[in-house]
C-alpha positions in Angstrom: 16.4 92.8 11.4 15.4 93.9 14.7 14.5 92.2 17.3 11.7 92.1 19.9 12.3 93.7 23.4 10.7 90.9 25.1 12.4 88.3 23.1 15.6 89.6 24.0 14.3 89.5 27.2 13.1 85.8 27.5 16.5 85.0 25.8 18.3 86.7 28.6 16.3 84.6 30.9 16.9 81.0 29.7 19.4 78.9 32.4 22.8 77.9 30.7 21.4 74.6 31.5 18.7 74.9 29.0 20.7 76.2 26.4 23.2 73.2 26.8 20.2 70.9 26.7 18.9 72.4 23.6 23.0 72.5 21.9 23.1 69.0 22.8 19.7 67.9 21.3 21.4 69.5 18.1 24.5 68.0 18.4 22.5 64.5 18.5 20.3 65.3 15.1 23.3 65.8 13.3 25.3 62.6 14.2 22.0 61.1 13.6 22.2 62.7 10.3 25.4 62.4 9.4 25.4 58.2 9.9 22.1 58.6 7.8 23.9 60.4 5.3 27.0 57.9 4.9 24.8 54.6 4.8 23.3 56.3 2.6 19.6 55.8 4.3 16.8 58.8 5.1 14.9 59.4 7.4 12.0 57.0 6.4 14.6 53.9 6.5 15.1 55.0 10.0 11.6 54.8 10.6 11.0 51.5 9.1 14.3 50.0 11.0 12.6 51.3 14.1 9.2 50.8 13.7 8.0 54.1 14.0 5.8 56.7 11.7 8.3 59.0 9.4 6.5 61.6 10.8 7.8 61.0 14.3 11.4 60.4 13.1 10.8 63.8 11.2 9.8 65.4 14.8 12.6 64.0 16.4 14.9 65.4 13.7 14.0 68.9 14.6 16.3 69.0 17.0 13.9 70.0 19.9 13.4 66.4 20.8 14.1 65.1 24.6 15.8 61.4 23.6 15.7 58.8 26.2 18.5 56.7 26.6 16.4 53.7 25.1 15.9 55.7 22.1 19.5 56.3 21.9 20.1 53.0 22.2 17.4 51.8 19.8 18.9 54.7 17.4 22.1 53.2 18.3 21.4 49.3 17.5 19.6 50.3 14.3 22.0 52.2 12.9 24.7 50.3 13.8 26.4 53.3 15.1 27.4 55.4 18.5 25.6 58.2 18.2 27.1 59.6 22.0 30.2 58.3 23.9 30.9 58.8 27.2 34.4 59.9 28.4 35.8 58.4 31.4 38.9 58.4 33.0 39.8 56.9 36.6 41.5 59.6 38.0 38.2 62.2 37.3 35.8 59.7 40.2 38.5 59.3 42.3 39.2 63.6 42.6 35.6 63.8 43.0 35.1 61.9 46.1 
């Protein structure tokens, strides 16, 4: 297939930033997804446990979608399930300072 000139060119133009943003919006749908998947639940259940329209759970599920950390967290404590963790370690704050 070939592809457009001045799509290659927006591509070119996009900030690593926003490319991480995106791979990380991903990387959230398909934890989502996969804790779906082993309790054995879809999309809809998801709505229901949240209160929210399957349609909006379907948007979210895109992969485009900018979660808030209360959504995470409301993801989170429905699901019963991390869907990001954090790594810390002591010695990383105290080199930064």
């Amino acid at each position: 297939m070939r592809r457009s000139k001045i799509l290659e060119e927006r591509r070119r133009r996009v900030s690593p930033e926003a490319r991480e943003s995106v791979a990380l919006s991903f990387r959230i749908v398909d934890r989502i997804h996969d804790i779906l998947e082993a309790k054995g639940m879809k999309q809809k259940d998801l709505a229901s446990l949240l209160g929210k329209s399957e349609a909006e759970i379907s948007k979210w599920m895109r992969g485009t979608h900018n979660f808030t950390i209360d959504t995470l967290v409301s993801i989170e404590a429905a699901l019963d399930a991390p869907i990001l963790e954090v790594y810390h370690h002591p010695t990383e704050l105290t080199e930064m300072a």
